[in-house]
N, C-alpha and C positions, 0 to 999 in steps of 0.2 A: 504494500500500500504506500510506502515511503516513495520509494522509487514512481510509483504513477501519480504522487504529489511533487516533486520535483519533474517529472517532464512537463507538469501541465504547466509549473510553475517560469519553465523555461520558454515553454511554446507562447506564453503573456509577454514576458520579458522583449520574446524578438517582435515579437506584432508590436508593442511599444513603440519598438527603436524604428519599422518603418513607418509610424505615424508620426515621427519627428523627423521626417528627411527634410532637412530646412532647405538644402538649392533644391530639391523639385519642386517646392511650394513656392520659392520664388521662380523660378522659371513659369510656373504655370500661371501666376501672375502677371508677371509680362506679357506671357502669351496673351490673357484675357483681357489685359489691356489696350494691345496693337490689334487685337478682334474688333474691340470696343472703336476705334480710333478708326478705323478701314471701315466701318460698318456707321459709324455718322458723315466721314469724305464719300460715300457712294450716296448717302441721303443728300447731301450739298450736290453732288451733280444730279442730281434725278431731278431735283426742285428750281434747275436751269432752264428759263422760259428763253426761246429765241427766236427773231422774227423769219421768214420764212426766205429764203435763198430766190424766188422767183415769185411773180407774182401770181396770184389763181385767178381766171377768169370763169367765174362760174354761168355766163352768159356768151354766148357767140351770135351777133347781131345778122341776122336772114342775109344782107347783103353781099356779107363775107361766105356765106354759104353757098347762093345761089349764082354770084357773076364776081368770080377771081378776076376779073380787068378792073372791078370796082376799086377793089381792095389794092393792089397796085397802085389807083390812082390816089386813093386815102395815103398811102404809105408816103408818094414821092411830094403831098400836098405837105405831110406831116414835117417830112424832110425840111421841104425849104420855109416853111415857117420856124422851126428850132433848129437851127443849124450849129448853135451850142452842143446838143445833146449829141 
């Protein structure tokens, strides 16, 4: 009986010593930290509103559909009024 109170008494002892591994607790802290830090910089980009690269015309006006000579002459009219742009 002596001997199966010493082993158990031993098998406590070592479970102790790895619930005190002081660098893995710090390491994993770090870790949960840089988790922490990567996971609110991805909420910063996601929350980036930007306006849109081309513009949308949601309407295409019958003219430009039905006589392509119109719309050349829209274009070369557009031309020489903003000769800026």
């Amino acid at each position: 009986m002596r001997d199966f109170n010493e082993t158990t008494e031993e098998k406590w002892r070592k479970r102790r010593k790895k619930g005190y591994n002081w660098p893995k607790l710090i390491v994993m802290i770090v870790l949960l930290g840089a988790i922490i830090y990567a996971m609110s910089a991805l909420k910063k980009t996601g929350n980036i509103v930007s306006a849109p690269m081309a513009e949308v015309q949601t309407e295409v006006p019958e003219t430009q559909i039905d006589n392509p000579e119109m719309e050349a002459e829209q274009n070369q009219e557009q031309s020489q009024e903003s000769p800026s742009q």
